[in-house]
Each structure stands twice: as structure tokens, then as C-alpha cells.
ROZATOR-930287 format. One record per residue: residue number from 1; residue in one letter; x, y, z of N, C-alpha, C, O, CB in turn. Coordinates in pm, whole numbers, plus 50000, padded with zeros to 5 digits. Each point is the difference from the previous one (the first is absolute). Glycine has a CB too. Example, Ala and Ser with C-alpha at 12.3 -4.5 7.8 and 13.67 -1.06 7.14 Angstrom:
2
   resi   resn    n.c1    n.c2    n.c3   ca.c1   ca.c2   ca.c3    c.c1    c.c2    c.c3    o.c1    o.c2    o.c3   cb.c1   cb.c2   cb.c3
      1      A   51319   49431   50780   49911   50119   50000   50090   50120   50000   50104   49998   50066   49707   49885   50059
      2      S   50154   50222   49803   50082   50119   50006   49923   50109   50073   50051   50111   50017   50067   49826   49768
% end
This chain:
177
   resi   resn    n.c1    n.c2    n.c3   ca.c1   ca.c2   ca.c3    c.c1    c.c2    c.c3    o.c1    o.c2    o.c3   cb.c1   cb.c2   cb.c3
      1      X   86909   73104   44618   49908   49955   49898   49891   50105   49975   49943   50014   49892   50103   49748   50175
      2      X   49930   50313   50048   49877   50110   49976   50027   50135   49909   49934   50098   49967   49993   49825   50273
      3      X   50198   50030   49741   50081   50200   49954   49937   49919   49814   49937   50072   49923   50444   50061   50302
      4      X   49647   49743   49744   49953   50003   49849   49901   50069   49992   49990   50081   49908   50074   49729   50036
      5      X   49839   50176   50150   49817   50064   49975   50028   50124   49978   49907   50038   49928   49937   49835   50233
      6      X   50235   50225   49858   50039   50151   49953   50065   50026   49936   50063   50103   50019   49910   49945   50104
      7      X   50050   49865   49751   50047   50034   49873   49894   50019   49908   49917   49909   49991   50277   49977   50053
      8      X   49793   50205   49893   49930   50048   49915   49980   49947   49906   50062   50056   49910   49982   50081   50159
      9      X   49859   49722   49871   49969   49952   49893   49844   50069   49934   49891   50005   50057   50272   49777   50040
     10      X   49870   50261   49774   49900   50012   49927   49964   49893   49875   50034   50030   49885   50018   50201   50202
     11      X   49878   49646   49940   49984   49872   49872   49941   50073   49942   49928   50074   50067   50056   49702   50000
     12      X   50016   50239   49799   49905   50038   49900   49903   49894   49921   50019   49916   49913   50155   50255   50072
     13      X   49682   49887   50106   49921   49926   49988   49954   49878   49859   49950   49887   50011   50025   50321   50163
     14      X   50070   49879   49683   49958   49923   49948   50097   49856   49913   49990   49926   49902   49843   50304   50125
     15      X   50263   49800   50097   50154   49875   49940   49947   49919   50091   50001   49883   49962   50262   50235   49975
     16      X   49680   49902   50200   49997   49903   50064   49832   49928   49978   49995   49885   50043   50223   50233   50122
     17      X   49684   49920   49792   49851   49975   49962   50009   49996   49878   49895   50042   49952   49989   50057   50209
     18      X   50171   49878   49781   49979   49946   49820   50120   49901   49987   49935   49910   49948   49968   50339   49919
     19      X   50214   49703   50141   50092   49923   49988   50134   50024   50115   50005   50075   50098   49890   49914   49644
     20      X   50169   49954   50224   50136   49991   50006   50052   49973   49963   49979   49882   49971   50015   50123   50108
     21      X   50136   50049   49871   50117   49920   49904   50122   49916   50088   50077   50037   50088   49890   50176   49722
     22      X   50013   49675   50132   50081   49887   50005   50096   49927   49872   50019   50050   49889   49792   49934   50280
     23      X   50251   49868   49888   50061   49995   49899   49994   49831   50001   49961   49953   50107   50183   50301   49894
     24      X   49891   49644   49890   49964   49883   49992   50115   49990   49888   50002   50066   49896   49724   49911   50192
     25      X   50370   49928   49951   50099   49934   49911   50072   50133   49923   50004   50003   49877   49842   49748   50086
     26      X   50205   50350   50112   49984   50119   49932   49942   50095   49916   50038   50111   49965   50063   49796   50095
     27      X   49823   50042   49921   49868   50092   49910   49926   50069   50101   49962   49940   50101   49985   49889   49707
     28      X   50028   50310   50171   49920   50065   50077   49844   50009   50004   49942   50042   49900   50255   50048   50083
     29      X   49730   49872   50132   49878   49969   49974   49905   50115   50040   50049   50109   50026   50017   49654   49996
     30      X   49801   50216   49983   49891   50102   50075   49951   49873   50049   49968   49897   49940   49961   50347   49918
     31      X   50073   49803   50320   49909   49884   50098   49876   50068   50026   49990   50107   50060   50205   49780   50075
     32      X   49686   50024   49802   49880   50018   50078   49961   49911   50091   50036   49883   50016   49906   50218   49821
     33      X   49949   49993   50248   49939   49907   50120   49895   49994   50006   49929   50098   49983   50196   49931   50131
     34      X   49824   49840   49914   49814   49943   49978   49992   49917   50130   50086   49930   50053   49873   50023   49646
     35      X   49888   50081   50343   49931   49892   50083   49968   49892   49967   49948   49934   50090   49989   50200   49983
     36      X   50080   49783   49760   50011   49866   50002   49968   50008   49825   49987   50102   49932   49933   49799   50365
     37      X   50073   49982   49667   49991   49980   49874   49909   49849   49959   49968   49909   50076   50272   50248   49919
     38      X   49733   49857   49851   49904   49918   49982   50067   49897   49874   50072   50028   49904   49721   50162   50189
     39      X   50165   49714   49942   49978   49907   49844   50118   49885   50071   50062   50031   50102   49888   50192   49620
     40      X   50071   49647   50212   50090   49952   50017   50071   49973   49864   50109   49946   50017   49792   49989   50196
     41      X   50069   50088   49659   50111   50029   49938   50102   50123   49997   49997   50109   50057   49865   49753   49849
     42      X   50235   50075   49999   50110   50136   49975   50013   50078   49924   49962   49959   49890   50131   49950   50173
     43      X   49952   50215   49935   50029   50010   50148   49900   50082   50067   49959   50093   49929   50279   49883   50033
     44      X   49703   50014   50172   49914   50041   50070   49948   50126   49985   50046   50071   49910   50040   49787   50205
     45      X   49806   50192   49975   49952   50141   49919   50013   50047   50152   49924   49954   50085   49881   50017   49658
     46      X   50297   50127   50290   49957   50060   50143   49851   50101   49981   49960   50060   49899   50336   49948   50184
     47      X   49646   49984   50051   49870   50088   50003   50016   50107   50173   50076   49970   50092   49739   49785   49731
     48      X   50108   50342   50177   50009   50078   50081   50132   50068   50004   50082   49929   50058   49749   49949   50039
     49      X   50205   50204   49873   50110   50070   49996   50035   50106   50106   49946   50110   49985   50018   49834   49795
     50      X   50127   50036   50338   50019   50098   50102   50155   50039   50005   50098   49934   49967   49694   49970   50167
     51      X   50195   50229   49920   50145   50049   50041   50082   49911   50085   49948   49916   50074   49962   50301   49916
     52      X   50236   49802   50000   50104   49996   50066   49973   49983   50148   50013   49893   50059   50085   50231   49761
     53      X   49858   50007   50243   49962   50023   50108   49870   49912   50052   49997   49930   50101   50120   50290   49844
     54      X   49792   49799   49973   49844   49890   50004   50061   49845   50037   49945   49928   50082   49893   50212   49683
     55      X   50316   49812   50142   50027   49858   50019   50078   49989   50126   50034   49887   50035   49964   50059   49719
     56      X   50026   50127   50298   50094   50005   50131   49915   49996   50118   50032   49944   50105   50147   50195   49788
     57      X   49647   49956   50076   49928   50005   50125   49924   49841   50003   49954   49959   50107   50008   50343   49890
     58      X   50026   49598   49858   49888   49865   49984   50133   49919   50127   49977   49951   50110   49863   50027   49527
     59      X   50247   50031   50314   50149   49912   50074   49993   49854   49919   50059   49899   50040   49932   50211   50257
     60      X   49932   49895   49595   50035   49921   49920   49936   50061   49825   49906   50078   49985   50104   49718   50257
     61      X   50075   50139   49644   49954   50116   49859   50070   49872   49925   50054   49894   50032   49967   50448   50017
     62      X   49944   49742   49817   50035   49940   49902   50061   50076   49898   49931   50084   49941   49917   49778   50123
     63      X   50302   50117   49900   50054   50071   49940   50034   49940   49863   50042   49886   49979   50013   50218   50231
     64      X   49908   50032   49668   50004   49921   49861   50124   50100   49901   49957   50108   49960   49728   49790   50054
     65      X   50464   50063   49948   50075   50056   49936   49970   50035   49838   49969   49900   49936   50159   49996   50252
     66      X   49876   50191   49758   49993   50043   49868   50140   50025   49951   50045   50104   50047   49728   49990   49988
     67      X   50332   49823   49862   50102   50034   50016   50063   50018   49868   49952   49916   49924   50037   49991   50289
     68      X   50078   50150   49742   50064   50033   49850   50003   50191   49977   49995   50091   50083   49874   49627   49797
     69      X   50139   50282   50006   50029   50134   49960   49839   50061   49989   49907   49920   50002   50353   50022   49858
     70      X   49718   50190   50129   49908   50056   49979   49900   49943   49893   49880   49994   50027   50263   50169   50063
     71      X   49905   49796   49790   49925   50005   49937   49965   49809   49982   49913   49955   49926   50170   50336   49981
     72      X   49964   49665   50139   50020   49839   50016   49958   49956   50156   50038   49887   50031   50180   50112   49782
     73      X   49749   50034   50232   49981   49928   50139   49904   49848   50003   49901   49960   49939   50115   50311   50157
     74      X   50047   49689   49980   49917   49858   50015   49951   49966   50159   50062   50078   50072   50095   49820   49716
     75      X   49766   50025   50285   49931   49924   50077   50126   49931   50043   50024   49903   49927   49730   50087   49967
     76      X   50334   50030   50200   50097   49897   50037   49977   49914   50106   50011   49878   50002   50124   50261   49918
     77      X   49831   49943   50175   49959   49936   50173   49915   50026   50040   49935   50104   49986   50214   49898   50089
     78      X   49829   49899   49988   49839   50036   50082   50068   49898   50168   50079   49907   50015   49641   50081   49692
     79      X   50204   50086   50376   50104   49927   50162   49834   50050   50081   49908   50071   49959   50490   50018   50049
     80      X   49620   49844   50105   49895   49978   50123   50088   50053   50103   50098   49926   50011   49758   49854   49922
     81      X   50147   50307   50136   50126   50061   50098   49872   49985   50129   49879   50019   49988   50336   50207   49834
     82      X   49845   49743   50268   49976   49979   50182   50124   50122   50052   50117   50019   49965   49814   49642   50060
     83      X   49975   50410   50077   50080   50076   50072   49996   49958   50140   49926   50062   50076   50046   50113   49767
     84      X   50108   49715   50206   49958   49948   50066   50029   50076   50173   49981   49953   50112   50031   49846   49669
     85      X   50030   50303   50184   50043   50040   50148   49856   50147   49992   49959   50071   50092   50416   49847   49934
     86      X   49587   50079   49834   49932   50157   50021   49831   49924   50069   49956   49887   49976   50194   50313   49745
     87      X   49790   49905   50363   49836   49964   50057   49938   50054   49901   50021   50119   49975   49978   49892   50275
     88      X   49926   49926   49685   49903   50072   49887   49921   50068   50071   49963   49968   50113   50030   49877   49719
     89      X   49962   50290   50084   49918   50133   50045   50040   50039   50136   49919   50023   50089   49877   49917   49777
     90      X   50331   50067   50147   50072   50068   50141   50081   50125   49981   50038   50078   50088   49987   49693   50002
     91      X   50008   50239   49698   49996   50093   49962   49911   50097   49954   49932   49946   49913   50206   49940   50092
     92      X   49823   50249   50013   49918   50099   49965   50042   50017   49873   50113   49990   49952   49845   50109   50256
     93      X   49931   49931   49739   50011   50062   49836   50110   50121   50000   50097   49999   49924   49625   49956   50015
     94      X   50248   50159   50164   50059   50127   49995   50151   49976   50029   50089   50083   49978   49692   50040   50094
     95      X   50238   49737   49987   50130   49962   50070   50107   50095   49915   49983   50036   49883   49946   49688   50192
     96      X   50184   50309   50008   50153   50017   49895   50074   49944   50016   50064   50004   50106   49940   50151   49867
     97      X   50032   49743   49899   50085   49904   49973   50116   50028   50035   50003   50115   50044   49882   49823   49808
     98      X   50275   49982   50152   50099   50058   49991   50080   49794   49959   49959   49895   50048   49999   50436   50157
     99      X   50123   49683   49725   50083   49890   49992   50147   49994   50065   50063   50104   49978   49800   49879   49826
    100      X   50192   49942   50255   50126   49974   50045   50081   49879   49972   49937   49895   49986   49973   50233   50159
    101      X   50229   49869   49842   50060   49877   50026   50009   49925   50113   50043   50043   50107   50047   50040   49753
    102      X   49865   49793   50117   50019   49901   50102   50140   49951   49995   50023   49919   49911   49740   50015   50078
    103      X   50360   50107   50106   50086   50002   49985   50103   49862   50095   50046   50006   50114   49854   50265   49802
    104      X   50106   49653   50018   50072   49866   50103   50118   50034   50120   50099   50066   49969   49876   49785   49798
    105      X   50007   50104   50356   50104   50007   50065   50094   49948   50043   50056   49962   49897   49837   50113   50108
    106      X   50166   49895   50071   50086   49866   50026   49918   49886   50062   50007   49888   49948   50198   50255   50093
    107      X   49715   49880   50069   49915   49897   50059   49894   49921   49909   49938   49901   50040   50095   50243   50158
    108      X   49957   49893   49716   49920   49988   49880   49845   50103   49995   49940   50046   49903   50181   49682   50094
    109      X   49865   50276   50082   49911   50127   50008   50018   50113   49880   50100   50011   49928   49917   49949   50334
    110      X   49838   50140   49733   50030   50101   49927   49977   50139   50064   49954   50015   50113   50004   49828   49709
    111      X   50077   50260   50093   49988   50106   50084   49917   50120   49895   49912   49933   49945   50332   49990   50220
    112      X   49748   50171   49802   49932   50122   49954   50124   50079   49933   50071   50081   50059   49727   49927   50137
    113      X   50213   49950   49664   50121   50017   49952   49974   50140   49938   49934   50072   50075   50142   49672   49891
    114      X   49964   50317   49902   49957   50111   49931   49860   50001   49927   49941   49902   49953   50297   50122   50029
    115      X   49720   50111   50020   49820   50023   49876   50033   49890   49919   50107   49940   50014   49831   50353   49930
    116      X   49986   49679   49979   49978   49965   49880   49849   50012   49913   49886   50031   50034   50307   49837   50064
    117      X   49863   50095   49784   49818   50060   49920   49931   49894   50016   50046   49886   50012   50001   50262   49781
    118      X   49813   49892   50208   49885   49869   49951   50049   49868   49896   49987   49879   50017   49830   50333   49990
    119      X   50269   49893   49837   50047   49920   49901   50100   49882   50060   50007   49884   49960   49962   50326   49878
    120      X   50108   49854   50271   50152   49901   50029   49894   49893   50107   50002   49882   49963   50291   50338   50046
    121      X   49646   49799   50076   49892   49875   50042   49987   49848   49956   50013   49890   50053   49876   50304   49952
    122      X   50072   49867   49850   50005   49859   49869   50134   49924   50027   49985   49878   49997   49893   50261   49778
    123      X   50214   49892   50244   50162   49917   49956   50032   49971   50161   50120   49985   50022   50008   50173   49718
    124      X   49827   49836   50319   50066   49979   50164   49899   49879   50095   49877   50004   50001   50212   50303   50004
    125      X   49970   49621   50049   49965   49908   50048   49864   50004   50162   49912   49921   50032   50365   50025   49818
    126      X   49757   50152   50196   49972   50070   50086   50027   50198   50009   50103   50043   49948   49935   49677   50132
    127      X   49898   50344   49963   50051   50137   50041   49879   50036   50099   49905   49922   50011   50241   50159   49753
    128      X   49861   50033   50302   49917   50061   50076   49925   50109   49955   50046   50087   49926   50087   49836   50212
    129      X   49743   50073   49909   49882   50080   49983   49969   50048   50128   49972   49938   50102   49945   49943   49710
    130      X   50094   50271   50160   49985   50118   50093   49865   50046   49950   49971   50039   49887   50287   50036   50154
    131      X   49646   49909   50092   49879   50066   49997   49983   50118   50088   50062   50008   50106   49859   49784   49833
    132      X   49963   50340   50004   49981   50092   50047   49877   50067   50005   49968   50096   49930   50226   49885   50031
    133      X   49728   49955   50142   49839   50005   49979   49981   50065   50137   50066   49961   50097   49860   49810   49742
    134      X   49966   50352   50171   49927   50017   50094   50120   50079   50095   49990   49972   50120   49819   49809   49832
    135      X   50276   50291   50023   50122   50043   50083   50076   49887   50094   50064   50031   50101   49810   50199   49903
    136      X   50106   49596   49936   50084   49938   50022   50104   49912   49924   49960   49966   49889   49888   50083   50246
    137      X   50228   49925   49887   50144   49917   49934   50026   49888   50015   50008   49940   50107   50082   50208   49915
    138      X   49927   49813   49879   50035   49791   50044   50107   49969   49912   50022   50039   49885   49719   49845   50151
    139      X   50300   50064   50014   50053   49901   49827   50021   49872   50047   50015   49957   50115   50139   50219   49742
    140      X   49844   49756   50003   49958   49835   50001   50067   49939   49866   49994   50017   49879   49750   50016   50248
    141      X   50332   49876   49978   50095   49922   49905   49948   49889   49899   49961   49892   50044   50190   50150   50142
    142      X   49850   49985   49687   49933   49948   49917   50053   49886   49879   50089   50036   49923   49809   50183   50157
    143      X   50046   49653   49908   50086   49866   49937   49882   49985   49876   49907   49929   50038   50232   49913   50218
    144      X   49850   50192   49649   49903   49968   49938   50030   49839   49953   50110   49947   49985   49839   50320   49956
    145      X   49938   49683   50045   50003   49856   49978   49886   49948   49874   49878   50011   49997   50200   49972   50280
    146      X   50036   49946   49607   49936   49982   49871   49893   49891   50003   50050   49891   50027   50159   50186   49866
    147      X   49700   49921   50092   49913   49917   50072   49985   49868   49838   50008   49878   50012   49831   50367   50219
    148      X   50137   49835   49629   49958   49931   49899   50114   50061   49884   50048   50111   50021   49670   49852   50069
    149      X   50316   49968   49803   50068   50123   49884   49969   49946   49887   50002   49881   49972   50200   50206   50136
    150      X   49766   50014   49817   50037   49911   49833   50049   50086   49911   49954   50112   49976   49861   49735   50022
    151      X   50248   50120   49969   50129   50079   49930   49970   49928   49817   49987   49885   49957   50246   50122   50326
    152      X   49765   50135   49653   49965   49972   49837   50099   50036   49923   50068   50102   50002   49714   49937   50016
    153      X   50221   49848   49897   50076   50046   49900   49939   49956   49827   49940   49902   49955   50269   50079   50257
    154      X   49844   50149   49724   49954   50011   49842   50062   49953   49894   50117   49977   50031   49810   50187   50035
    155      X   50055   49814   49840   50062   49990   49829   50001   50121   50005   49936   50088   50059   49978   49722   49793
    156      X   50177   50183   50070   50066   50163   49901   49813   50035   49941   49969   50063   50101   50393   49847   49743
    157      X   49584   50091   50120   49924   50034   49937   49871   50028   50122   49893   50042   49955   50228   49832   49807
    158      X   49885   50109   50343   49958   50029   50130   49853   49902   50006   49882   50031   50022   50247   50245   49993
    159      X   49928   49617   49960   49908   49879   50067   50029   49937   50097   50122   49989   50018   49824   49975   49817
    160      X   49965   49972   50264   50036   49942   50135   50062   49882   49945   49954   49941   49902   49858   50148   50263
    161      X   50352   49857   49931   50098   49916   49944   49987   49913   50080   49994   49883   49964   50149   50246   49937
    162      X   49848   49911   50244   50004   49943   50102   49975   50051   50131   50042   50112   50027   50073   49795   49836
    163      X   49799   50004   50253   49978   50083   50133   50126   49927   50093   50076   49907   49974   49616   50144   50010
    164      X   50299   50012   50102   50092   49891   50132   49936   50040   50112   49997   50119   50030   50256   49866   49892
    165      X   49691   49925   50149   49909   50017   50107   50067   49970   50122   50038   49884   50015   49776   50065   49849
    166      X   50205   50123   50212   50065   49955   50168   49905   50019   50094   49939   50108   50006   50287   49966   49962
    167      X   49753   49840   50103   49900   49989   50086   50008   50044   50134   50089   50084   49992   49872   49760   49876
    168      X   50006   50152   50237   50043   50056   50192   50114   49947   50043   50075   50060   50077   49700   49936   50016
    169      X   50246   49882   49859   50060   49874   50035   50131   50006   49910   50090   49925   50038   49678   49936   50022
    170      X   50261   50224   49815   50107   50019   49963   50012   49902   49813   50070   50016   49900   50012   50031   50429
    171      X   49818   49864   49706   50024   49912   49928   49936   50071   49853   49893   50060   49991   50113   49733   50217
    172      X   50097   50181   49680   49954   50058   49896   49961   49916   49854   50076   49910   49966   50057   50267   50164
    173      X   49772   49850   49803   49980   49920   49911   49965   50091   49814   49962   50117   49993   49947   49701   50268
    174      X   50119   50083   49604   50008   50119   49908   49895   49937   49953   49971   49884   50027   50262   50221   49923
    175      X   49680   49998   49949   49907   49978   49962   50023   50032   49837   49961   50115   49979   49922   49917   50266
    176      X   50170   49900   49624   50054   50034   49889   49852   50026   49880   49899   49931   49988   50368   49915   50097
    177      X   49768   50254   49855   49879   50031   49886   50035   49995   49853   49914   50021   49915   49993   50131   50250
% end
């Protein structure tokens, strides 16, 4: 497990501190990340805006999808993510990230499968986070957990159509306009 820490990753800083690309019902999105958001209508206004890396060191964030074509993009998702295995501020700012597959085994257990990017993170249920702070190494198996969601949808003419709200508990409800 220690030989991953000597592979040579260089993240480029500003894919992982300004967005990430993801994807939602196949449409390709830009994920941002915020320390929380305001208002209770729809759809919500995220506020405080932090990196990738910034939402990994809180061990809990708020992630908001922008999704469509360049010149059309819309407000699709907004989610409350729990990292529930990460210790908040146990990561250093200077830390170096690294992503892995959490790879299933027969016992049901997982193991430290191949790299992967920050972007592939978004689509996986779990993977591992390799830390590298202070000339030491960790990694920590990571389940992110959707805590809130509301998921938007538009009229052709890009008015709010409808929210769908899922709550901790799973339970979801629509809100029609």
C-alpha cells in the first residue's frame, strides 16, 4: 500500500480549486463546492465558495452542479455530502491529495485499487484518499454520505418546473411551479 505514495502525481491546482467535472443523467456538469447556503426558496443560493481540497479538509461541504452546454447551463443539484470516515482539520492545507479505487473483495471488504482523478470521485460510491502532509502518508477509506438533495428541473424556456427534495432519511418529496 506504501509503494502508491511514490507515484508521481502532479493535480493541477486550478481543476481541483475551482470545479470539477462531473456528470448527471448524462449531461456533463461543473461541480462546485460551498460551506453552506442561504434562503429557503428555489432553488437555493450556495454561499462561501471553497476548493475541492478545502471540502475534503471541512469532512463535510456542499456540492452545487451547473449542467448543460456552454452556453445554456442551468442550476441542477445542490447535495449536503458527510465524509463520514474523514476527521475534520486533520488535513493540512499544503496536504498532497491522491485518489484511489476502493476496490471490492471477496470477503466483502475493500482494498486500494488503481489512481483515479478528483473528477472520477463524483461517480463512485466510496474510493480512497491518500494523504501526504508533513513527510507523512495515510490513506483513508472514504463513503461520502448525501446528507440533503434537491434536484431542479426547467421549462424549455429555462424556468424552474420543478424541485425534488430528498432528505437524510431518503425520503423524497416534489415541489411543482
Amino acid at each position: 500500500m506504501n509503494e502508491l505514495f511514490f507515484v508521481v502525481v502532479l493535480l493541477v491546482a486550478n481543476s481541483m480549486d475551482t470545479f470539477l467535472t462531473g456528470e448527471l443523467n448524462g449531461t456533463e456538469c461543473q461541480v462546485y463546492f460551498f460551506k453552506g447556503w442561504t434562503t429557503y426558496s428555489h432553488p437555493v443560493k450556495p454561499i462561501e465558495p471553497i476548493s475541492f481540497s478545502a471540502a475534503l479538509q471541512r469532512g463535510s461541504y456542499f456540492q452545487a452542479r451547473m449542467c448543460g452546454s456552454d452556453n445554456k447551463q442551468m442550476f441542477t443539484m445542490f447535495e449536503g455530502v458527510e465524509l463520514v470516515d474523514v476527521v475534520p482539520d486533520t488535513i493540512s492545507k499544503d496536504a498532497s491529495l491522491f485518489f484511489y479505487q476502493a476496490k471490492s473483495v471477496s470477503d466483502g471488504s475493500y482494498e486500494v485499487g488503481a489512481q483515479i482523478t478528483a473528477n472520477e470521485t463524483l461517480n463512485v460510491a466510496e474510493y480512497y484518499l491518500g494523504v501526504e502532509q508533513r513527510d507523512i502518508q495515510s490513506i483513508i477509506f472514504v463513503r461520502p454520505k448525501i446528507n440533503l438533495r434537491y434536484q431542479y428541473f426547467y421549462t424549455d424556456s429555462g424556468a424552474l418546473h420543478k424541485a425534488v427534495i430528498r432528505n437524510k432519511l431518503g425520503k423524497e418529496s416534489v415541489l411543482k411551479y
